[in-house]
Gaussian input, Z-matrix of N, CA and C with variables (Angstrom, degrees):
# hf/3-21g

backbone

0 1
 N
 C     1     B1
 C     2     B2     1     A1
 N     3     B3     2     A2     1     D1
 C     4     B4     3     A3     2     D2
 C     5     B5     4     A4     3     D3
 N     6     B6     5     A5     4     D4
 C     7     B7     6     A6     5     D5
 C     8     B8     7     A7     6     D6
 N     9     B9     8     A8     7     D7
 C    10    B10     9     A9     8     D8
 C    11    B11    10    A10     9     D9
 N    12    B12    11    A11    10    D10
 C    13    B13    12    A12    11    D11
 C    14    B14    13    A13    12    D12
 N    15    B15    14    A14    13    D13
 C    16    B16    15    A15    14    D14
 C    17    B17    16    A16    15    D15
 N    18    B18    17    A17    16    D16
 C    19    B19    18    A18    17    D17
 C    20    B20    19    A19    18    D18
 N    21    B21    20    A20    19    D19
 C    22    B22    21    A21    20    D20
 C    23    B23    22    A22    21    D21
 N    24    B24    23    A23    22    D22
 C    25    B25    24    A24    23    D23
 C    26    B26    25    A25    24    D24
 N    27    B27    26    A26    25    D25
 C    28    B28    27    A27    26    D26
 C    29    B29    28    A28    27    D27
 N    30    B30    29    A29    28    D28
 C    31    B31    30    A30    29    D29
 C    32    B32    31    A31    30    D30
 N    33    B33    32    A32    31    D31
 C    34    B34    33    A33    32    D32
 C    35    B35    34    A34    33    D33
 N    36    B36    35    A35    34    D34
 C    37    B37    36    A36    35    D35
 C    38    B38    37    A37    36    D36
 N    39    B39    38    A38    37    D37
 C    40    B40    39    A39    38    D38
 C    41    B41    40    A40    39    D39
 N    42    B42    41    A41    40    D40
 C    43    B43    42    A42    41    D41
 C    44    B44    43    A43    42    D42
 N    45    B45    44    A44    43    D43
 C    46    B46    45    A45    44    D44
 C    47    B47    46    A46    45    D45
 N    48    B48    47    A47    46    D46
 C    49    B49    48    A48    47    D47
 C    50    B50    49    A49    48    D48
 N    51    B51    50    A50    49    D49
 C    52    B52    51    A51    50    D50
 C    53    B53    52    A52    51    D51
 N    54    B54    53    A53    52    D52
 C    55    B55    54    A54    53    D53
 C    56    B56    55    A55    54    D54
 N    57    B57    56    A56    55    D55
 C    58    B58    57    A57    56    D56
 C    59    B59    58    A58    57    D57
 N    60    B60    59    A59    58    D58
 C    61    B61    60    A60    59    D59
 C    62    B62    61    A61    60    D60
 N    63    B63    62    A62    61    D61
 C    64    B64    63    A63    62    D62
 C    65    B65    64    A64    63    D63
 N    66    B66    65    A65    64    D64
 C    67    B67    66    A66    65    D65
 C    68    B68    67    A67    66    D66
 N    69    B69    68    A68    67    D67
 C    70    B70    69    A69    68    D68
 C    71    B71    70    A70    69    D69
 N    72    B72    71    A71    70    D70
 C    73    B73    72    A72    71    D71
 C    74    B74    73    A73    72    D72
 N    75    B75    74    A74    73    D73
 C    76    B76    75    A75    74    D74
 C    77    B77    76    A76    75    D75
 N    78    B78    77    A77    76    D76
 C    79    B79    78    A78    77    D77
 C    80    B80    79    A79    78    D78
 N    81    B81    80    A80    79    D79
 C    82    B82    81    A81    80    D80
 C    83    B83    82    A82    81    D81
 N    84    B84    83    A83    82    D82
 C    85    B85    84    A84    83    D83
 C    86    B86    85    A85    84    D84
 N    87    B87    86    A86    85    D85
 C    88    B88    87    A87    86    D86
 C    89    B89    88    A88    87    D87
 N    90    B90    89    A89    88    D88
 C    91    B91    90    A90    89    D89
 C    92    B92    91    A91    90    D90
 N    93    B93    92    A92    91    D91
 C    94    B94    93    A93    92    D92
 C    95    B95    94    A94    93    D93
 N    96    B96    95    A95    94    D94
 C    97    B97    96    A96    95    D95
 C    98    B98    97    A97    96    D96
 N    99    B99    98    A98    97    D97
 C   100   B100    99    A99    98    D98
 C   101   B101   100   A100    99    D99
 N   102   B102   101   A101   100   D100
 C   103   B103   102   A102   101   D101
 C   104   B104   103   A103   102   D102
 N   105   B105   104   A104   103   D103
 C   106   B106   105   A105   104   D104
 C   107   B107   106   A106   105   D105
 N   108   B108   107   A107   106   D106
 C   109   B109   108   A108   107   D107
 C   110   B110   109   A109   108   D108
 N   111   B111   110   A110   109   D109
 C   112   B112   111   A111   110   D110
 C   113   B113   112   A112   111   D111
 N   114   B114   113   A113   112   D112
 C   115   B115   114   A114   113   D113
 C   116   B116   115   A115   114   D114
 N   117   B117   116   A116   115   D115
 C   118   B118   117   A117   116   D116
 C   119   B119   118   A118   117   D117
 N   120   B120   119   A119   118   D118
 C   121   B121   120   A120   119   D119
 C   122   B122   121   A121   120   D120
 N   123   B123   122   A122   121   D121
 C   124   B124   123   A123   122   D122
 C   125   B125   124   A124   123   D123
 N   126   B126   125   A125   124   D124
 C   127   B127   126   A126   125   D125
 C   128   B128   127   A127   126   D126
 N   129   B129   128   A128   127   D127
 C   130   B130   129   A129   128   D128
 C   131   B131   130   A130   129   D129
 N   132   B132   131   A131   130   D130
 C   133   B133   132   A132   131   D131
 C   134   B134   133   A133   132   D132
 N   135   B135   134   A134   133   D133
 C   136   B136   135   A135   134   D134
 C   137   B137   136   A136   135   D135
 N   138   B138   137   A137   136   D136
 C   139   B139   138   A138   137   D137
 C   140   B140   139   A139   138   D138
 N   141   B141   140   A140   139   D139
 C   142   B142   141   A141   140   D140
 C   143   B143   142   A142   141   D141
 N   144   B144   143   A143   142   D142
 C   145   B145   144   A144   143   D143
 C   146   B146   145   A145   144   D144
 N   147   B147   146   A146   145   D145
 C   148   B148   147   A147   146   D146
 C   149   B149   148   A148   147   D147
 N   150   B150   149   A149   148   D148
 C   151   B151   150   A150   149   D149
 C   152   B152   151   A151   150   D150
 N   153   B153   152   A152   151   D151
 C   154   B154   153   A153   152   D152
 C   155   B155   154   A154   153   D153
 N   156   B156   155   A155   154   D154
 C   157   B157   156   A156   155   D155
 C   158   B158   157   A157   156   D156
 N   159   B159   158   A158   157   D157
 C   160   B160   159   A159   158   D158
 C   161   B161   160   A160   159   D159
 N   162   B162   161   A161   160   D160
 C   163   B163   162   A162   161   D161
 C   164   B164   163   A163   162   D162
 N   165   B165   164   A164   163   D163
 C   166   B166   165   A165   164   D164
 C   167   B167   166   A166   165   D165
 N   168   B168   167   A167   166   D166
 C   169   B169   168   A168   167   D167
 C   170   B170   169   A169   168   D168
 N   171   B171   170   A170   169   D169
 C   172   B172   171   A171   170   D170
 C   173   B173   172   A172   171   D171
 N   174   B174   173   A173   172   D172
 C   175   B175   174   A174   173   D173
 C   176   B176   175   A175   174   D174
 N   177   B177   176   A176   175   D175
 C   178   B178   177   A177   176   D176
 C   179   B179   178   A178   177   D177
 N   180   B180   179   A179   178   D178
 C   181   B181   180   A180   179   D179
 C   182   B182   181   A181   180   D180
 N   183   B183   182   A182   181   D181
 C   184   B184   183   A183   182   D182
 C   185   B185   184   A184   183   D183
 N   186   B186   185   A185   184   D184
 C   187   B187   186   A186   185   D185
 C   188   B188   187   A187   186   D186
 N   189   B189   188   A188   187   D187
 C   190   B190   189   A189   188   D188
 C   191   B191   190   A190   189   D189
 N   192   B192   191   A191   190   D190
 C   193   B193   192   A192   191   D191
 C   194   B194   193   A193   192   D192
 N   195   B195   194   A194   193   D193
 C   196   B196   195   A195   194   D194
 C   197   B197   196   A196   195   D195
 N   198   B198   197   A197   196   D196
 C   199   B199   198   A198   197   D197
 C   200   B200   199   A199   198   D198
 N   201   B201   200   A200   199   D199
 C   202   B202   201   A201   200   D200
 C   203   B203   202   A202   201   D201
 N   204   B204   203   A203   202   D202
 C   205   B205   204   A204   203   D203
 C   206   B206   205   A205   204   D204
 N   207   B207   206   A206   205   D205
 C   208   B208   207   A207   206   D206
 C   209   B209   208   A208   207   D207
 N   210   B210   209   A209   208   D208
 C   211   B211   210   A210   209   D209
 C   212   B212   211   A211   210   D210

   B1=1.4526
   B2=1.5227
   B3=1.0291
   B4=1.2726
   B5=1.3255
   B6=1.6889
   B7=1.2374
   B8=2.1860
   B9=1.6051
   B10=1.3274
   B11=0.9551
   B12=1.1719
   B13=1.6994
   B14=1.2943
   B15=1.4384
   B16=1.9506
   B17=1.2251
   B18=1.0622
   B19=1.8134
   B20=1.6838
   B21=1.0480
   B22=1.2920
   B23=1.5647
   B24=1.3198
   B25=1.6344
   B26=1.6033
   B27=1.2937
   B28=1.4133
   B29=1.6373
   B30=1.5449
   B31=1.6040
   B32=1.1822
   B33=1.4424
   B34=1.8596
   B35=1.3864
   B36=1.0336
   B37=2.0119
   B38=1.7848
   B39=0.7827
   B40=1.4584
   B41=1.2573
   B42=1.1637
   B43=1.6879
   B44=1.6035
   B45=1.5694
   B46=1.2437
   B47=1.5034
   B48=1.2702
   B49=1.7165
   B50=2.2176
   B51=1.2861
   B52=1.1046
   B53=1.8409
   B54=1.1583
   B55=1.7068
   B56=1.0576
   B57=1.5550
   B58=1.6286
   B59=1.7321
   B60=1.0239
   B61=1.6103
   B62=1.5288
   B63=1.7846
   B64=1.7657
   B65=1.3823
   B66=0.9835
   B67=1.4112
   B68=2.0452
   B69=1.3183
   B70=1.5746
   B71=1.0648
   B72=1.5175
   B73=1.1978
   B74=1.2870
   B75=1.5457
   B76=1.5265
   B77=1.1226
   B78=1.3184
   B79=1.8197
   B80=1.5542
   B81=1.3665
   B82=1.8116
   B83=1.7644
   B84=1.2458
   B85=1.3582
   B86=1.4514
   B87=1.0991
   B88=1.6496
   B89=1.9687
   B90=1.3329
   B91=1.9463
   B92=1.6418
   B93=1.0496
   B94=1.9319
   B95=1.0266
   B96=1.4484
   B97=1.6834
   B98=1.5115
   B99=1.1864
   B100=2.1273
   B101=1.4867
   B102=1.3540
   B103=1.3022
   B104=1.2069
   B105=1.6802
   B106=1.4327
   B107=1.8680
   B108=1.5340
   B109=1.5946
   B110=1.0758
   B111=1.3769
   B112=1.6880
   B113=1.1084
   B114=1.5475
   B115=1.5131
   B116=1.7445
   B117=0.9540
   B118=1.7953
   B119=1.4439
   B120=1.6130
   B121=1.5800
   B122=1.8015
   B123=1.4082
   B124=1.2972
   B125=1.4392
   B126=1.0791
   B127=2.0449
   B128=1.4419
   B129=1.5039
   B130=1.2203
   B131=1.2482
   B132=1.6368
   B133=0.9658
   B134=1.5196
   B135=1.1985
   B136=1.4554
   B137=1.3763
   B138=1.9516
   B139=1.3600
   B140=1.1482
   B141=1.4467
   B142=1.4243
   B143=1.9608
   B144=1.2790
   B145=2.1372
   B146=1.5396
   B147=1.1243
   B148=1.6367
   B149=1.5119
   B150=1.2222
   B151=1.5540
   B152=1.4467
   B153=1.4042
   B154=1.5864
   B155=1.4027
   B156=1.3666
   B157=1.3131
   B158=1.2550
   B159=1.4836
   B160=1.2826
   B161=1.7826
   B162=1.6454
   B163=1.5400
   B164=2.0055
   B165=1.1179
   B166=1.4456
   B167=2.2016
   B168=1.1151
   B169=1.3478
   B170=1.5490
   B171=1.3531
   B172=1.1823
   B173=1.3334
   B174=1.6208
   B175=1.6411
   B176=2.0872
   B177=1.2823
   B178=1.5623
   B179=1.4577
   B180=1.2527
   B181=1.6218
   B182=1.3609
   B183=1.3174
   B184=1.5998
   B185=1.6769
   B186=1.1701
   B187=1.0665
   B188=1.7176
   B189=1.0359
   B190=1.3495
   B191=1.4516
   B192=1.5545
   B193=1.0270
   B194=1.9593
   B195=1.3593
   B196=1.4899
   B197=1.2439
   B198=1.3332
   B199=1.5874
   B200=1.8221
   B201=1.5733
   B202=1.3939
   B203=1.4585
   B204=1.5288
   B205=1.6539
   B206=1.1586
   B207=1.4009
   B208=0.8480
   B209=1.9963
   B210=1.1719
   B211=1.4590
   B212=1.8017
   A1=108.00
   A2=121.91
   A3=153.02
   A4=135.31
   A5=139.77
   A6=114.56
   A7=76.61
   A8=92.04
   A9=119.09
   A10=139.81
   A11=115.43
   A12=117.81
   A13=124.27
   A14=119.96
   A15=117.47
   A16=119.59
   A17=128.33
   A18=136.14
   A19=96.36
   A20=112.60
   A21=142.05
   A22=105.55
   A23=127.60
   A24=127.13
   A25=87.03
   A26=120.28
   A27=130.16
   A28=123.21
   A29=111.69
   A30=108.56
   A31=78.21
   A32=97.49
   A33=115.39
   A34=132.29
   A35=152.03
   A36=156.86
   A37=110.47
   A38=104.20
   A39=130.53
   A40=133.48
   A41=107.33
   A42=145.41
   A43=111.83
   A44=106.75
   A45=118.79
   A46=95.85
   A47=117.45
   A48=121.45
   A49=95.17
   A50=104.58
   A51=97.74
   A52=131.24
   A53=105.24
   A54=96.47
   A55=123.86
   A56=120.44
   A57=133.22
   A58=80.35
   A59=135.11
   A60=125.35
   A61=98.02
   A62=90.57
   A63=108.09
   A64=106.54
   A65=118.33
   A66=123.99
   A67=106.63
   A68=106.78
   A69=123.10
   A70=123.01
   A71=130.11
   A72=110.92
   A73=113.38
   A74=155.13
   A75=170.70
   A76=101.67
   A77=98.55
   A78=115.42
   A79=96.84
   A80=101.50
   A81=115.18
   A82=117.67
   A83=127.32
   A84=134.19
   A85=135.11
   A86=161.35
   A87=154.52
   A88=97.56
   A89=109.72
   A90=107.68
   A91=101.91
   A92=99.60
   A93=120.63
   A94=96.13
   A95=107.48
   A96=134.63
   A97=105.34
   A98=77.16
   A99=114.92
   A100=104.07
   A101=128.58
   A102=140.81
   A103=90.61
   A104=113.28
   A105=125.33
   A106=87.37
   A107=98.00
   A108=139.17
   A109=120.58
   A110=118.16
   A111=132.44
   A112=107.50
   A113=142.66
   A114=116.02
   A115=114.88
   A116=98.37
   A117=102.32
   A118=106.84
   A119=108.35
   A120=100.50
   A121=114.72
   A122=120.57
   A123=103.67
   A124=109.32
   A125=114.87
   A126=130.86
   A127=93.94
   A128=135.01
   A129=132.01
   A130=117.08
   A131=143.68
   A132=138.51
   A133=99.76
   A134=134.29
   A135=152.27
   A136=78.72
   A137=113.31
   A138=115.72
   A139=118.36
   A140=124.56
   A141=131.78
   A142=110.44
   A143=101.35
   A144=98.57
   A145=88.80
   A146=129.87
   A147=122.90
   A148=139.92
   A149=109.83
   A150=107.51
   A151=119.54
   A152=105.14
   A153=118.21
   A154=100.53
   A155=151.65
   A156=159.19
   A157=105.52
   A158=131.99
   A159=121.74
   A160=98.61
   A161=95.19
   A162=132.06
   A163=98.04
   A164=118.63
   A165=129.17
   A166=106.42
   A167=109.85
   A168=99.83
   A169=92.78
   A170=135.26
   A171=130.10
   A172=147.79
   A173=94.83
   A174=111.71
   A175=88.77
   A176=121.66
   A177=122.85
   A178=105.13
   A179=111.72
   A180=116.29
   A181=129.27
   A182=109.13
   A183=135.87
   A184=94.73
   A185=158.72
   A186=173.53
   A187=144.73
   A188=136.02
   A189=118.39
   A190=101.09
   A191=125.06
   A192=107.18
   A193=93.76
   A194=114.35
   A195=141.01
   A196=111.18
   A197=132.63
   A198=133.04
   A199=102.41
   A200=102.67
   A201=122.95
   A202=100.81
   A203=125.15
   A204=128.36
   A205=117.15
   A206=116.23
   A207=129.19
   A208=126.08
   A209=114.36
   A210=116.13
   A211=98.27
   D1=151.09
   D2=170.72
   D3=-106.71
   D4=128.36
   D5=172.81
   D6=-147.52
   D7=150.82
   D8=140.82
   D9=-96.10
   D10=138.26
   D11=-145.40
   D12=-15.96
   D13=-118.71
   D14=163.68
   D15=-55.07
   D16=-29.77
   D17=-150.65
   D18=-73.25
   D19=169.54
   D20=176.27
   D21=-86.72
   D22=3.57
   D23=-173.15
   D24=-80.53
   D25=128.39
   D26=161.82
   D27=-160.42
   D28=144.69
   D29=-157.01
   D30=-149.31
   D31=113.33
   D32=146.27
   D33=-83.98
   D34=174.82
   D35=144.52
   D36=-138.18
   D37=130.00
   D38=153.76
   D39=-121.03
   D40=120.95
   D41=-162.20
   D42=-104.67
   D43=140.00
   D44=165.66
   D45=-103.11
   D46=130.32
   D47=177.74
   D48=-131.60
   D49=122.96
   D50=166.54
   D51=-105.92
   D52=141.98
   D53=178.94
   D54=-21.09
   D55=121.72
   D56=146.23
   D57=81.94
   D58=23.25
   D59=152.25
   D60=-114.43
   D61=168.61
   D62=178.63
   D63=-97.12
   D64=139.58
   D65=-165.01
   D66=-123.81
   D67=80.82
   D68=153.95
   D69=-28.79
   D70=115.96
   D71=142.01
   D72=-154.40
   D73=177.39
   D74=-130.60
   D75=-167.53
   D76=128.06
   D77=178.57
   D78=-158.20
   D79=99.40
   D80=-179.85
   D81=-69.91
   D82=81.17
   D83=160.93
   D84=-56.18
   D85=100.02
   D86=165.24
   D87=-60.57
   D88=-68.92
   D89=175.44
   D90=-155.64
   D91=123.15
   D92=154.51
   D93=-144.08
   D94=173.13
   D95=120.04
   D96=-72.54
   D97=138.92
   D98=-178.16
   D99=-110.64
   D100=127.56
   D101=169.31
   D102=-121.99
   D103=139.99
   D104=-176.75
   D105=-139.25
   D106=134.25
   D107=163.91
   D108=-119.35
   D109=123.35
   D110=161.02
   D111=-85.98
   D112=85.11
   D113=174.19
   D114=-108.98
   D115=156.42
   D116=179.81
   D117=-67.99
   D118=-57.62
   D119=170.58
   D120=-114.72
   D121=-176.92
   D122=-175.02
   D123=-83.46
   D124=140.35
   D125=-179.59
   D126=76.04
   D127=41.77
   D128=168.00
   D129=-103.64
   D130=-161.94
   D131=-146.14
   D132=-114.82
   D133=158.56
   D134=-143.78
   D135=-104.95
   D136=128.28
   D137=165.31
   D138=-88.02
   D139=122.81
   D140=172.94
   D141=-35.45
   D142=164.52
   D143=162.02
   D144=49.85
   D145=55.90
   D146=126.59
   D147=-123.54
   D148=143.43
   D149=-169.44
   D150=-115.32
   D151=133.98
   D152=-153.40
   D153=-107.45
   D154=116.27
   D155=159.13
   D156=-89.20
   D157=125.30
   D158=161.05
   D159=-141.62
   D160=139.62
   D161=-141.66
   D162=-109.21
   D163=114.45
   D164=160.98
   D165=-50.69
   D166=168.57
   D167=-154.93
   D168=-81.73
   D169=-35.50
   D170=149.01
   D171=-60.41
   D172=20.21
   D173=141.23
   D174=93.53
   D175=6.48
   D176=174.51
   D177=-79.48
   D178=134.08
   D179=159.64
   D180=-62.16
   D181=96.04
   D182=-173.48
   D183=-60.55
   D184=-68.00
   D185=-104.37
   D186=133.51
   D187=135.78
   D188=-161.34
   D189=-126.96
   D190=-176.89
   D191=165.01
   D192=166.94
   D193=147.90
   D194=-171.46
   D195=-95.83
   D196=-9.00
   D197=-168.86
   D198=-88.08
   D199=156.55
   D200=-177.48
   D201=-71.91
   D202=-39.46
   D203=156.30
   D204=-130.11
   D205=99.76
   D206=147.83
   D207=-78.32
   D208=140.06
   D209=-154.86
   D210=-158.30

């Protein structure tokens, strides 16, 4: 999920990601904060040991990171 600042602008995705595969996906931003969740079920608990890559639109590594929320 996503939000910009006060406003009401907000964009979610939900993903099927399966075990021990990489799980793709595109989510087009201009500015938020990004909170990223792994959960097993939906409104469940943040899975420990995951790694979050997120990619500039020309495919550069914007930031990486190992945390259950990273944001």
């Amino acid at each position: 999920m996503s939000l910009y600042g006060e406003l009401n602008a907000e964009s979610h995705a939900r993903l099927k990601v399966k075990a021990g595969e990489i799980t793709e996906a595109t989510m087009k931003q201009h500015a938020a904060v990004v909170s990223l969740t792994l959960a097993a079920t939906s409104g469940g608990e943040a899975l420990a040991d995951t790694s979050w890559t997120i990619l500039g639109a020309s495919g550069d590594v914007l930031t990486e990171s190992r945390s259950a929320f990273p944001r």
